[in-house]
C-alpha positions as CSV (number, residue, x, y, z in Angstrom):
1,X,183.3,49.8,147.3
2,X,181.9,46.3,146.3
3,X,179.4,44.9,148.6
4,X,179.5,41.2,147.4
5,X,182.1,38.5,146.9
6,X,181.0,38.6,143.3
7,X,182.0,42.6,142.6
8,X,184.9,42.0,143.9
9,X,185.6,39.8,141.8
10,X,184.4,41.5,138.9
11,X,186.6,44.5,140.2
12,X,189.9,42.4,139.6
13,X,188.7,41.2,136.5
14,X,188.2,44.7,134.8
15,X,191.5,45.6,136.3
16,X,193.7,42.6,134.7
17,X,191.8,43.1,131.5
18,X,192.5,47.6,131.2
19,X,196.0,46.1,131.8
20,X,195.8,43.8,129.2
21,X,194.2,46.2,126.8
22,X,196.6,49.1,126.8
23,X,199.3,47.0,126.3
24,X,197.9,45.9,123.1
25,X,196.2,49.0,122.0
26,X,200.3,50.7,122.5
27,X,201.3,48.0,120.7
28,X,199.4,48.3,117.9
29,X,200.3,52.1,117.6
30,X,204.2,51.6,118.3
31,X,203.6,49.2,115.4
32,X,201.9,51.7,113.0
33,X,204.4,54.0,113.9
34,X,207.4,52.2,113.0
35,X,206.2,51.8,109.4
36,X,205.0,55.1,108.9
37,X,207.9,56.9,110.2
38,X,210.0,55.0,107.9
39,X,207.9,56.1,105.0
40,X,208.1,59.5,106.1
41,X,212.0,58.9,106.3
42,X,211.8,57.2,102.7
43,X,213.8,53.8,103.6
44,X,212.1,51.4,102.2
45,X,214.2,48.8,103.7
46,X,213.2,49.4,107.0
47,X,209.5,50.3,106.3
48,X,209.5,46.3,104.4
49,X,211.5,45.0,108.1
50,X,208.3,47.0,109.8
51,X,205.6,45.9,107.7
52,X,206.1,42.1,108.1
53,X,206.2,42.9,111.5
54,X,202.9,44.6,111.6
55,X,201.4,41.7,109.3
56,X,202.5,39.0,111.7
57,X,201.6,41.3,115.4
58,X,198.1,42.1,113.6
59,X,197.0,38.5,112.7
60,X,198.5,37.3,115.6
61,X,196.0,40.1,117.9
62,X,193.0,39.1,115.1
63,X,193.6,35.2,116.3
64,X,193.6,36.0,119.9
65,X,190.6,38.3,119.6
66,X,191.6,41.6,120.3
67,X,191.4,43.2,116.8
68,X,189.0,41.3,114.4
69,X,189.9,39.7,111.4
70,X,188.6,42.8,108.9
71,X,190.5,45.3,111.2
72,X,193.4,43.4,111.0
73,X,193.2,43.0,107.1
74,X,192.2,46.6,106.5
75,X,195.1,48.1,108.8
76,X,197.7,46.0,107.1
77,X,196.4,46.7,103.9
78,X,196.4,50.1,104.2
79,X,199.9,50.2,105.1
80,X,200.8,47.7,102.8
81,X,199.6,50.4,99.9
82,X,201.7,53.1,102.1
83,X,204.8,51.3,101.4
84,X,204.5,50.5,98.1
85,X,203.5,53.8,97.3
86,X,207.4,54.2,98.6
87,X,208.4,52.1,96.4
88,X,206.9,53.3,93.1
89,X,208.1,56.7,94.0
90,X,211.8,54.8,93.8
91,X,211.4,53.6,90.3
């Protein structure tokens, strides 16, 4: 166990911040999810409802520093194209 006042600290820290993290790193996957799966389903309704949902969570998580701005970007695009790709299938 911690010796020092500091550790301790340092104990609590690391704690509240695995906490933090695996809420956001579920999120992020719940989020991914929901579009995919209603790719897979083929309503493109839904996967548009899921997608602005991702782009807003995913900028959102870039601005408060847990994904970077080019991870953000590249995740959203790349289900942006997985959508569309929906969509020209349609037409």
């Amino acid at each position: 166990m911690a010796n020092h006042k500091s550790a301790e600290k340092r104990i609590r820290q690391t704690k509240k911040r695995t906490e933090r993290n695996r809420f956001y790193k579920t999120r992020i996957k719940n989020l991914t999810r929901a579009v995919r799966e209603a790719v897979e389903a083929g309503d493109q309704a839904a996967a548009e409802v899921a997608l602005k949902n991702v782009n807003k969570n995913f900028h959102s998580y870039a601005g408060k520093g847990i994904l970077t701005k080019n991870t953000a970007a590249r995740r959203v695009s790349r289900l942006s194209q997985l959508v569309n790709t929906l969509g020209s299938v349609a037409a």
